[in-house]
N, C-alpha and C positions, 0 to 999 in steps of 0.2 A: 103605683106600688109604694111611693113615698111616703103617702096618705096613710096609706092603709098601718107601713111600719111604726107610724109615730101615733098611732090610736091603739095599735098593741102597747108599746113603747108607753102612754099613759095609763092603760090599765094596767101593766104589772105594777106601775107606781101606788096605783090606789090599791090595789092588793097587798103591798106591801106595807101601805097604812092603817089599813080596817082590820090587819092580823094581829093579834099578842101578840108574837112572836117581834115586832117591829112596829113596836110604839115610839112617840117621838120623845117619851121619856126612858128612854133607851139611846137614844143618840148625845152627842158629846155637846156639852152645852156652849154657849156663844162664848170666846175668846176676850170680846171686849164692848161694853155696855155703857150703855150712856143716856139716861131719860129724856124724856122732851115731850113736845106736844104731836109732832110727826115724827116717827120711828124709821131710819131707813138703814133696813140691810146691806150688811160690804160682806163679800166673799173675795177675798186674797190667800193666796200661796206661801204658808206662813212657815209651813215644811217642803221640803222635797218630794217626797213618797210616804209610804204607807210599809208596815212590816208585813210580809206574808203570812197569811193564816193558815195551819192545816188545820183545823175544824171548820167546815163549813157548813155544819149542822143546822146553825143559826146565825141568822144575821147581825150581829157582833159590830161593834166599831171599831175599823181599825188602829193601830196603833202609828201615829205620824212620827217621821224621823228628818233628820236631818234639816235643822234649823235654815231656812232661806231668808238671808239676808234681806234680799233686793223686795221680797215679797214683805216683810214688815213693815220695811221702810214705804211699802207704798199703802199699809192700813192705815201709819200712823199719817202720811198724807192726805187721806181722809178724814181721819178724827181732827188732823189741823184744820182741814178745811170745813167742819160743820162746826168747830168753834168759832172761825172766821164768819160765816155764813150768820149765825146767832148773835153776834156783833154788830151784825150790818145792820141798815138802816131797813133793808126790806124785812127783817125778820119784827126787828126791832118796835118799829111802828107800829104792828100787828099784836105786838106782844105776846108771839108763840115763838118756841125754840124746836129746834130739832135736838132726836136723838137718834143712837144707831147702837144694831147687834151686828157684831162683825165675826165671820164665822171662819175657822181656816179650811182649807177647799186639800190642805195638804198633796195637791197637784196632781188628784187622784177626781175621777169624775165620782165614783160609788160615795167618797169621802165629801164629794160635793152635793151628790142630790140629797144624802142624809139633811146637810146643813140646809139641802132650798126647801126640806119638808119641814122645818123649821120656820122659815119666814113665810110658807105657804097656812098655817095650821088657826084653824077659826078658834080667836079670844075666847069665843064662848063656850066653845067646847070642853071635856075635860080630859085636859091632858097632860094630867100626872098620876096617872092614875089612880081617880078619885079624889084626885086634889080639889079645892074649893077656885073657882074662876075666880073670884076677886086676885088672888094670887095671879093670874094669866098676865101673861107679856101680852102688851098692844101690839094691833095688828099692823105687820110690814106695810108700807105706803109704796116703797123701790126700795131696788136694789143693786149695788153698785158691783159690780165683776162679772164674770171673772177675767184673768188675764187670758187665760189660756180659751184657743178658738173651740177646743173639743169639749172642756167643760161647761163652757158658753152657751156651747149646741143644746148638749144634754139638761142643765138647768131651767133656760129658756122653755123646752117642751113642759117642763113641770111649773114654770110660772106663770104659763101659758092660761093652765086652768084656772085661775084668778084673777087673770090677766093685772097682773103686777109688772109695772113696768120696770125692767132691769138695763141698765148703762153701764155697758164695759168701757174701759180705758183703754184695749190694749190687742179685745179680740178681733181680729182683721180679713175672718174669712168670709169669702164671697157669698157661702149660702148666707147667713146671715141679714144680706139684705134682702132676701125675700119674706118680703111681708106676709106672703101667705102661711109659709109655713109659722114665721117668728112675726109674728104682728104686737108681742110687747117687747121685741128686743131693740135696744136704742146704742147709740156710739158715739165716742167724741174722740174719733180717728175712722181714716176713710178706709175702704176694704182692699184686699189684697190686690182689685183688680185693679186700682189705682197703682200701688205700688208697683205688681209686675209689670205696670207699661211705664213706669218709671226704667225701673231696671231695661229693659227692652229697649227704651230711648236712648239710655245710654251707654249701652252696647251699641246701637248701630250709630251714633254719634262717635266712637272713639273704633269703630270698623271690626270689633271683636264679631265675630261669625260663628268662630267654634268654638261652645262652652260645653260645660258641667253642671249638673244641678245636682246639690246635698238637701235633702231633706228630713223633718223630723215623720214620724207618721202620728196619725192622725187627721182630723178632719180639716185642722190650720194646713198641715203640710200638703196633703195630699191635693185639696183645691187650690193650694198658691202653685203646687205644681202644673196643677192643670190648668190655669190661668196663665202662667208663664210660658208653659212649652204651646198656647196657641196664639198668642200672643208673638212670641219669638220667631215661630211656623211664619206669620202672615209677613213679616219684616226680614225674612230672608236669614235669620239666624237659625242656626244648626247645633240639635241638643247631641253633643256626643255620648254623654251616658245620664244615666238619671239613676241614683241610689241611695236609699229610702233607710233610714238608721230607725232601729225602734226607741221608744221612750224611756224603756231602763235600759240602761248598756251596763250593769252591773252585773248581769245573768252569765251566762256563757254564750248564751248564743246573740247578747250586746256585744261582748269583746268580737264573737264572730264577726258580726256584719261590720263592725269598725274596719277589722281587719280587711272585708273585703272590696270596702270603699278603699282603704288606701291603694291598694292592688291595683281597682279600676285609675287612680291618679295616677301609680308608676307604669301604669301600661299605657297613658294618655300623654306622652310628653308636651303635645304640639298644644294642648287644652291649657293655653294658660289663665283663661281665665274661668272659674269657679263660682256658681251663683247658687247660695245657701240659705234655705229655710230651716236651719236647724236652731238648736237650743247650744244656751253657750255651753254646757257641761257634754253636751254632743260633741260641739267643735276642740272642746278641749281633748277630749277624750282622741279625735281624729289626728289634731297637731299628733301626740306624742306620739301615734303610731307610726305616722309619717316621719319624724325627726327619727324615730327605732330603723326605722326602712331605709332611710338614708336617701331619701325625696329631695329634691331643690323645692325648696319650700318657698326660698326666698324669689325666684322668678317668675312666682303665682300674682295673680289679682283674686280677690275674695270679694265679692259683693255680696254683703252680708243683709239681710233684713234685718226687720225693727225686731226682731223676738234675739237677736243677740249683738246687734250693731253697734249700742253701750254699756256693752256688758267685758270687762277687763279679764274675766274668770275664765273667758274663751282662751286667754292664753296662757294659763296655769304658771306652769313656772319660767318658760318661755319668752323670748323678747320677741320683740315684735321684727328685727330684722332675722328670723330666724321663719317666721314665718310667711313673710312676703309683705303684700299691701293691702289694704282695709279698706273698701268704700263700703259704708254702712248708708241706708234710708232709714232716717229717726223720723218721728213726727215731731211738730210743733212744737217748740218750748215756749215758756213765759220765763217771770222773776221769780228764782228760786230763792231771791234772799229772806223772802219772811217765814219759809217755814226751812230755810237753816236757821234762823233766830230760835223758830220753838223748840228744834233737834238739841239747841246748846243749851238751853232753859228745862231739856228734860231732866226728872230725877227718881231718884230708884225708893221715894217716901213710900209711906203705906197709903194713903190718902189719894193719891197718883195710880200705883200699879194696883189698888184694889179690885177696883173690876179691869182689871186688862190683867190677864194671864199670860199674855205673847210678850206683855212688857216684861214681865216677872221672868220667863223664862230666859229673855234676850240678856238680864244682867247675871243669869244666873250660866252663864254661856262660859266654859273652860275653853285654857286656852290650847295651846300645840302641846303640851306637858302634864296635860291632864289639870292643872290646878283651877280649883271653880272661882268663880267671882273676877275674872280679872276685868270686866267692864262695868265693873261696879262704878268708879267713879265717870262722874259725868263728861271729862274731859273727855275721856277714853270713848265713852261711849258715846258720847257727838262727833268722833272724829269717824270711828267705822260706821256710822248711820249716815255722814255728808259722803264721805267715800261710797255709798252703796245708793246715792238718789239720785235719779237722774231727772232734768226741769222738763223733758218732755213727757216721762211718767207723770209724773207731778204735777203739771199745767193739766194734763188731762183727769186726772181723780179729781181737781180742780173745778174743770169744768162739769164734771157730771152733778156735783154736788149742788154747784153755782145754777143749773140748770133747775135740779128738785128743788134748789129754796125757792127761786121766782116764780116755778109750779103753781108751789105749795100755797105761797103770795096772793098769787090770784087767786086761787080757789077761797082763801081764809077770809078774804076784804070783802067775798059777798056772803060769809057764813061764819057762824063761830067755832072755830075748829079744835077748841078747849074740850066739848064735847066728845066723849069717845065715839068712833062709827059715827061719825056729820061728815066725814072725808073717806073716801070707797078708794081701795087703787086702782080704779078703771080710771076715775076721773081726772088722777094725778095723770094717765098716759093720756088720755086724750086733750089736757093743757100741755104737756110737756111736747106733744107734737105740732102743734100750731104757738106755738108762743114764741118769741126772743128772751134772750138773758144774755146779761154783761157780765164781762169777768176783765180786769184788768186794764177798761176802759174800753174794750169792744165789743160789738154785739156780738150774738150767736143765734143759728133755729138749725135743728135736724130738718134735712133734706125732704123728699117723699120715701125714701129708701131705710129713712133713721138716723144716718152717717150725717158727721160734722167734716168735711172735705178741705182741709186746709192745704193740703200740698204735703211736700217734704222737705228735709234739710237732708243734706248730702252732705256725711263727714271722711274726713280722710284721717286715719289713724296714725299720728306721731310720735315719735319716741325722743323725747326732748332731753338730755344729760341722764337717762335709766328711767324719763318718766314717760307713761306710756298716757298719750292726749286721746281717747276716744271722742272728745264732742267739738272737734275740731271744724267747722262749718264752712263749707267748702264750695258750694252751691245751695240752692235753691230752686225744686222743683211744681212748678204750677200748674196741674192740671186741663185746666179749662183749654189753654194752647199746647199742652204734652212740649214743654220747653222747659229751662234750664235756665237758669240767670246765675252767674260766678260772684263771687262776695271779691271786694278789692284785693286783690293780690295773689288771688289763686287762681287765675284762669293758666299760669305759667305752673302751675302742680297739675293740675288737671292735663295739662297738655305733654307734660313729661312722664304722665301716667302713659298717656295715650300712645307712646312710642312700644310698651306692650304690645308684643302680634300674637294673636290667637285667630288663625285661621284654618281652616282643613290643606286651603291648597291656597298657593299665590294669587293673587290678583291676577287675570287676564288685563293685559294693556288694550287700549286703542290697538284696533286692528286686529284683534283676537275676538273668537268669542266661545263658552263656556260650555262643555260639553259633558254630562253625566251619564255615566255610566247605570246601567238598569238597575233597581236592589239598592244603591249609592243614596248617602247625602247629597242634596243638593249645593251642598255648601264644599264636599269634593269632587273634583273636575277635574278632565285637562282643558288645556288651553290651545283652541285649535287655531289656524290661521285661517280669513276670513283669503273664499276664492276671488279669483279677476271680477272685478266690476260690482264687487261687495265691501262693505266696510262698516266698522267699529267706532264712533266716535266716543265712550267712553268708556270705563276701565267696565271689568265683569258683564260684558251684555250675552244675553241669553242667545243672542242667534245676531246675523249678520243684517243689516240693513244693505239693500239694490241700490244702487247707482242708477239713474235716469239711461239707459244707454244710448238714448238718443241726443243728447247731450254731454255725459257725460261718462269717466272712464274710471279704473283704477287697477292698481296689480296686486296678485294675492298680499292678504297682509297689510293692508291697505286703513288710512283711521280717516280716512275720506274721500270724497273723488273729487277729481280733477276734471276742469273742463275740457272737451274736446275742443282743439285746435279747429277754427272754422279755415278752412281751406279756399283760393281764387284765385285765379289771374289778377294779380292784385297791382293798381299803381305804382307800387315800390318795387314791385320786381323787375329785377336787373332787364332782364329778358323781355320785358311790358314796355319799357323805358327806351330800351332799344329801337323795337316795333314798332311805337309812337313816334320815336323821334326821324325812324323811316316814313310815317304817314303823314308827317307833320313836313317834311319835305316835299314828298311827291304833290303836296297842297300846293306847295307853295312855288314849289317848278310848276305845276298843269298853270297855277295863276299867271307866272310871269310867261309862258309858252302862249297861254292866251292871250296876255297884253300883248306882246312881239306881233302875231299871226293878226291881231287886230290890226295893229300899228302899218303892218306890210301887205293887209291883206290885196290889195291892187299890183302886188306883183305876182308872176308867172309860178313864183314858188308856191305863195299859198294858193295860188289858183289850182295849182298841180297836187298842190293838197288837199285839196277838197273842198276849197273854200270853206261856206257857213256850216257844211258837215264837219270840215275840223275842227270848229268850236262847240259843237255837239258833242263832239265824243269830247274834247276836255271838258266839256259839263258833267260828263257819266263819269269820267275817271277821276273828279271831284268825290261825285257820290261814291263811288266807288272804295276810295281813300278816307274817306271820312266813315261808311263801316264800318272798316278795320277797328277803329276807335271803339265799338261800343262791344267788341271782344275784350277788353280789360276792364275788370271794378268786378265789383260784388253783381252777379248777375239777378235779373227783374224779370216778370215776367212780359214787362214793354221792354226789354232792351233784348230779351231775348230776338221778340218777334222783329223789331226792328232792323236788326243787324241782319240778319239773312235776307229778309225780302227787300231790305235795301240795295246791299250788294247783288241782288240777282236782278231785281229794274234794272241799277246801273249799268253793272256789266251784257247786260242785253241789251242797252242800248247803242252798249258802246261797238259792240262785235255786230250788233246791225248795220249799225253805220261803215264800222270797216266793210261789211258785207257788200253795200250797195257802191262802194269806192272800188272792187275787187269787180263788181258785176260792170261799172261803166267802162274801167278800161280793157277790160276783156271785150265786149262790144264793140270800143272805138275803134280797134287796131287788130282784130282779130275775129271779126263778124263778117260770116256769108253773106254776099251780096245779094244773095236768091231768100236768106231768112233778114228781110228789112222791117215785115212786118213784127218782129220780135221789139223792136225799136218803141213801136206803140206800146208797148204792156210795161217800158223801164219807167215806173215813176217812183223817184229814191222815197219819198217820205210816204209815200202809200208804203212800202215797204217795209221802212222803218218802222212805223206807226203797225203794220199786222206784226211784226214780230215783236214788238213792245206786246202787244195785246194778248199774244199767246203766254206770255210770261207770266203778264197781269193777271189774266184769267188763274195761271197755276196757282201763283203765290194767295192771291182771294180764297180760291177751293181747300186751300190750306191752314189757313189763318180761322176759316170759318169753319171745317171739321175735324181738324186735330192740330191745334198751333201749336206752338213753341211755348213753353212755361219754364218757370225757374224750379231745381228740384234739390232737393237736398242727399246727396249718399252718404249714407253711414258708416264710417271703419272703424277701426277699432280703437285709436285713440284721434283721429279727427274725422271732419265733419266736411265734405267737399260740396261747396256751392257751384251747382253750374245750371245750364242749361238743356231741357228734354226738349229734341229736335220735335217731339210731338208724334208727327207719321215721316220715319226714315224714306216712308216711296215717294211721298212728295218735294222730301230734299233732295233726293235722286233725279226726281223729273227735274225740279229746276235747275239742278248741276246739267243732265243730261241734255237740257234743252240748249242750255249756252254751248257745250261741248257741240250739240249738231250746227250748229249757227257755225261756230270756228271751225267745224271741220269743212262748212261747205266754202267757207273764206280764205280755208287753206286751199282747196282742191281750185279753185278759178286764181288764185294768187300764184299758184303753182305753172298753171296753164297759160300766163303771161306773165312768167319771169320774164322772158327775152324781149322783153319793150323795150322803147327807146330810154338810153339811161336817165332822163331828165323826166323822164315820166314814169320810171319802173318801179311803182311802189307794190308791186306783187312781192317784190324780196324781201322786203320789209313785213309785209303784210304774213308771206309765208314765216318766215322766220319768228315773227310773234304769235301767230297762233302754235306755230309748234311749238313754242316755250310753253304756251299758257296749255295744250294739250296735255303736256310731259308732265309740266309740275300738277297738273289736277290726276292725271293718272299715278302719280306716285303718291297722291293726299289721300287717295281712296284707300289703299292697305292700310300705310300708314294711320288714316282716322279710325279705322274698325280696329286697329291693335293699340289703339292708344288711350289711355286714363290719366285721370288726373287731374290738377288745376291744370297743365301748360296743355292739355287738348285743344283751347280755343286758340293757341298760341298758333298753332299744326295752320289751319285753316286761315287764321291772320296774314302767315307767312306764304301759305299759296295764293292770294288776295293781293298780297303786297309786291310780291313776281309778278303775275297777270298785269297789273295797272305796271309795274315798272317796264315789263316788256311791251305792254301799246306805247308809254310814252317814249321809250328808247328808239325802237324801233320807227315810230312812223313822225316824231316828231324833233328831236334830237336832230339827225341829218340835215330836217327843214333849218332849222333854227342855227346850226353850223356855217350852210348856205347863205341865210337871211344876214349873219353875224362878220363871219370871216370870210364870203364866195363870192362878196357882193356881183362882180362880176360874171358869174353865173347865173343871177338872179335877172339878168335882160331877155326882151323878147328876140333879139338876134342869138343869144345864145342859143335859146331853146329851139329857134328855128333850123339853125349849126344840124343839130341833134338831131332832128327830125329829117330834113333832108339827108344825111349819113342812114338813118336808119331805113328811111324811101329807098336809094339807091341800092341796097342790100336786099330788094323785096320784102321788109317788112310793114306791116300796118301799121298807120301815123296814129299818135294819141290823141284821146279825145278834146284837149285842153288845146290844138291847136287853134289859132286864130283862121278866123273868113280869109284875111287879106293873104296868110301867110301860105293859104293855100293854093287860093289863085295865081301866085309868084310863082309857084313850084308846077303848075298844072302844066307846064309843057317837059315837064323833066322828069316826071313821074308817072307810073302805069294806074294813077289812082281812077277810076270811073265816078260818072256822075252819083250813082246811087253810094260807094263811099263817101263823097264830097259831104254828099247830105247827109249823110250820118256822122260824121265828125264834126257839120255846125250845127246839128240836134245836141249833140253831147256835151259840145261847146257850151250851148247856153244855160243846158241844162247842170254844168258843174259849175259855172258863175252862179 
């Protein structure tokens, strides 16, 4: 559809050429002329507007008004500069000069394409009508303007057809760089889209989120518009209103839309900061309605672009603390001081304003009181011409011209370009697009796109004792990395700017996260609180970032999580410390209990003890003790399985052994004479050794289909290391299995309490398995209702009963006897004992002596088959 508009768009033009009615000796002739050997057209803003016509019968020229300073001052920047240009050495050697028709564009597009059918119109034609061609102006080579992006548009399609290449200074909208459409449009300033990611950049470099955008209309405003609010879009800034001023506000319905652009500011309070593509006589016009409305003008930021960023006129009569603060993006400057020398060197002769009419009229300029001439003299009038230049205007008309002379250059050095028609303006654009040119000792080339891409200057707007500093350079913006560089001494202004807040809604903290509402900016929000075991590590995040929960924890509100406490039976615990230093005894009693028993083992006490079975069971109740031990530390899945199946060998070895000590004296002294053959089938360590083996067997079957492994539980803020029993039936059977061993230790221990006292280790024997029965049967609730690290603690501590009551019980007594009884530790004692317990009709123990019994054999009712069965048992407990 674009296509299609701009080939209408050409033919009404050429319609409007081939008609009488709109000959081009009918339009208003060039402003300012200047012969040469290459001709090149300037189109500048020489007026403000245009007078309205009510005849629109015929196409008429309009009438331009309102003299535009800043627009002269940037013709006569041109004309300096193709003087310049003809001085220099590339013109110079060649021996051709340039000239130029400079046309005024009167800041009207219809006022501008008149002028581009001017520079478009073939020398040989006739076109004055009827005039003799020798008369004809030579043919445009380029053409330098316009300022304005919308004039730009419209000219470009008309110089299209010639393909004359034209170089604006100043026009900066995006379509523009498409070639397709503008394939002889050229630039020596980069396009808006640069700029709005300037502006962009520094907005979210100084955190402003909620802005404003003022623009002017047209094709400049409308695409920086559109450039910036997607731009702004991508980078999280939030356009609060956007409104659109049109280009005469002198109408009624200009004053309207002023009016209700301020409106949208007094109903914005929170918007302090303002990003404007207007025209300065726009922003002017906006201040006063604002300071009428009684606005805080002053608590604004204005990011102003290059179309009014060094323009003073923005603030009419106005200071500058009345309207707030200024960041302007200017392009590029150079040294403006050699065409202030020509400004002060101008003069009002006839010889001079001959062919320039804009000159004639500028001194013929009245002043506030109506009197004409007051810039007649030259003082006067170099002062309001330096006041009205700006070096980045001016560097850039600069360079455009600097660009046509080296064109021109090359094309002349292989042709002689004195000839009229030896130089086409196709071929000026197709050197001017591949070529370099220096200007001020640096090089330059249009892009692929046309643009010369320098970056920008960042000013900040100061008012120094009533004077107002617009080109005050503040930064420096460089594309290539979308970054910022600060000039010495202002990174501390910039940064004082920056305490400015323009936001919709506060910052969310660490620990929050940002919640919008449907239909809503995104830039307003609340601020929610992130839930348990979620968390925010920086300001404004969109949604809450998880906590690992297997690791890790936190509580609503939260800007990060916190490890979970790992939990265990740990060394350091009071309670571990304890435990230990109870197993670290019972070690070390069973050790000294075995030296003793070793030491005495040839007396009657350890023989009554059981002899090498008593050092058996202190071997098991080692293992036994040592166990206990691998219940504290950070649990494995080796210490898991260790710990249990050790203390379950042990302690089965050890309630074996008491087993077989419970079964001989119940035999010695309390066996049927008629059951002797029972006597064959006692063999202690066959016994031993099967009930070891059943144990073995459990804990194997265990180990190999469901062991013991280390597991981890999860709570809520720690992490509990322990140990997974594997299969609870198999820790059952092994608890269960020692439990039947002790109960059948109790039941024969019980059944020969009333031995002889020297021999009566049933009471002992009874009495420690009911300990060790009691405390296993209260570990059993207890273990299934208990969690935690101190769970291993539970089972530690019925482990540490168990082994303390075998050793209390069965060997304490001994070792009292061995220690302080010595005297009961003789074989006449024991024999004392025995005979008392004879005489009383009880059965003699097994531990007595051959001789001692033959002594007593007439005193006592014992028969021969007891005899032999108490020196079976004899030998058999040695």
């Amino acid at each position: 559809m674009e296509t299609i508009g701009d080939v209408l768009y050409l033919l009404v033009i050429l319609s409007l050429l081939v008609t009488g009615n709109a000959k081009v000796g009918d339009f208003k002739a060039a402003g300012a002329t200047a012969p040469g050997d290459i001709i090149i057209g300037g189109l500048f803003a020489i007026h403000e507007g245009v007078e309205k016509s009510a005849n629109l019968s015929a196409p008429l020229a309009s009438q331009c008004v309102r003299f535009n300073m800043d627009g002269f001052t940037q013709a006569l920047a041109m004309i300096h500069a193709v003087e310049v240009a003809n001085r220099s050495p590339v013109l110079t050697a060649l021996g051709i000069s340039l000239g130029y028709r400079i046309h005024d564009s009167c800041s009207d597009v219809t006022t501008a394409l008149r002028a581009s059918a001017d520079f478009t119109q073939d020398p040989t034609t006739d076109c004055g009508g009827g005039a003799n061609t020798s008369n004809s102006f030579p043919q445009i080579m380029a053409v330098i303007g316009a300022s304005s992006s919308e004039i730009s548009i419209s000219v470009a399609r008309q110089l299209n057809l010639e393909l004359i290449p034209q170089i604006s200074y100043a026009s900066t909208a995006v379509i523009l760089s498409d070639k397709n459409r503008f394939p002889t449009f050229l630039r020596t300033v980069p396009s808006d889209l640069y700029q709005t990611r300037a502006m962009v950049q520094l907005l979210s470099d100084s955190k402003w989120t909620w802005v404003g955008v003022v623009t002017t209309d047209g094709d400049y405003g409308r695409s920086a518009l559109d450039s910036f609010f997607s731009q702004a879009t991508a980078s999280g800034i939030c356009v609060a209103f956007k409104e659109i001023l049109p280009n005469s506000l002198t109408s009624p319905d200009g004053e309207s839309a002023v009016r209700q652009v301020a409106a949208t500011l007094r109903r914005n309070p929170n918007v302090k900061v303002v990003v404007s593509f207007a025209k300065p006589t726009q922003m002017m016009y906006l201040y006063q309605e604002l300071r009428s409305l009684g606005s805080g003008l002053g608590e604004r930021v204005w990011v102003a672009s290059d179309s009014w960023s060094s323009s003073k006129e923005a603030l009419g009569k106005m200071d500058l603390p009345d309207i707030g603060h200024v960041v302007g993006f200017t392009f590029k400057r150079g040294n403006l001081a050699p065409f202030h020398h020509y400004l002060m060197n101008l003069s009002d002769s006839n010889d001079v304003i001959g062919n320039n009419s804009f000159l004639k009229e500028f001194y013929s300029l009245p002043n506030g009181s109506g009197d004409p001439k007051v810039v007649s003299s030259s003082t006067a009038a170099a002062e309001i011409l330096l006041n009205n230049s700006y070096a980045n205007v001016v560097f850039n008309v600069d360079m455009a011209v600097s660009a046509i002379a080296h064109a021109v250059a090359n094309i002349c050095s292989k042709k002689d370009c004195k000839t009229p028609g030896t130089v086409q303006p196709w071929q000026v654009l197709e050197t001017l697009r591949g070529s370099r040119f220096e200007l001020e000792g640096k090089s330059y080339k249009f892009d692929q796109k046309g643009d010369i891409n320098m970056g920008y200057d960042v000013t900040l707007w100061r008012s120094v004792r009533g004077v107002i500093n617009v080109h005050d350079v503040v930064a420096e913006y460089h594309p290539i990395n979308n970054s910022f560089s600060y000039t010495n001494g202002n990174t501390k202004n910039i940064t004082n700017l920056r305490d400015v807040v323009s936001v919709c809604s506060a910052s969310c903290e660490p620990g929050k996260f940002k919640k919008t509402a449907e239909g809503q900016h995104t830039c307003c929000y609340e601020c929610i609180n992130c839930t348990e075991n979620h968390y925010s590590n920086n300001t404004d995040m969109d949604q809450c970032l998880s906590c690992d929960t297997k690791t890790e924890w936190s509580l609503g509100g939260s800007s990060g999580c916190t490890h979970k406490t790992l939990e265990f039976f740990s060394w350091q615990d009071g309670f571990a410390v304890v435990l230990l230093a109870l197993a670290a005894l019972g070690i070390v009693l069973v050790l000294l209990v075995g030296a003793l028993f070793l030491h005495h083992h040839q007396t009657p006490v350890v023989k009554a003890a059981g002899g090498p079975l008593s050092q058996i069971i202190l071997l098991s109740l080692v293992g036994s003790f040592v166990s206990a031990v691998f219940f504290v530390g950070h649990p494995s899945s080796l210490q898991c399985k260790v710990r249990q199946v050790l203390f379950g060998l042990s302690f089965t070895l050890c309630v074996s052994c008491i087993l077989v000590k419970s079964l001989k004296i119940l035999l010695a002294f309390q066996l049927n004479p008629d059951l002797k053959d029972v006597l064959r089938l006692y063999q202690p360590y066959a016994i031993i050794c099967l009930c070891v083996a059943l144990q073995v067997l459990t804990c194997t079957l265990w180990l190999v289909l469901q062991s013991p492994r280390e597991k981890s539980t999860v709570f809520a803020i720690t992490v509990l290391a322990e140990c997974d029993e594997g299969s609870h039936v198999a820790f059952g059977v092994m608890l269960g299995y020692i439990a039947v061993l002790a109960l059948v230790c109790f039941a024969c221990a019980f059944k020969g309490r009333k031995l002889p006292q020297k021999y009566n280790e049933a009471r002992f024997i009874t009495f420690s398995m009911l300990l060790y029965l009691m405390s296993w049967v209260i570990f059993v609730p207890v273990y299934m209702t208990t969690s935690g690290k101190y769970l291993p603690a539970v089972e530690m501590v019925v482990i540490l009963i168990s082994n303390y009551g075998v050793l209390g019980c069965h060997f304490f007594p001994k070792c009292y006897v061995i220690l302080f009884k010595k005297e009961h530790n003789t074989k006449s004692a024991f024999m004392k004992n025995v005979y008392e317990y004879s005489r009383k009709g009880i059965s003699v123990s097994s531990t007595i002596s051959e001789t001692s019994v033959s002594q007593t054999e007439g005193k006592s009712q014992i028969s021969k088959e007891k005899r032999q069965s108490i020196i079976t048992l004899r030998h058999e407990g040695q």
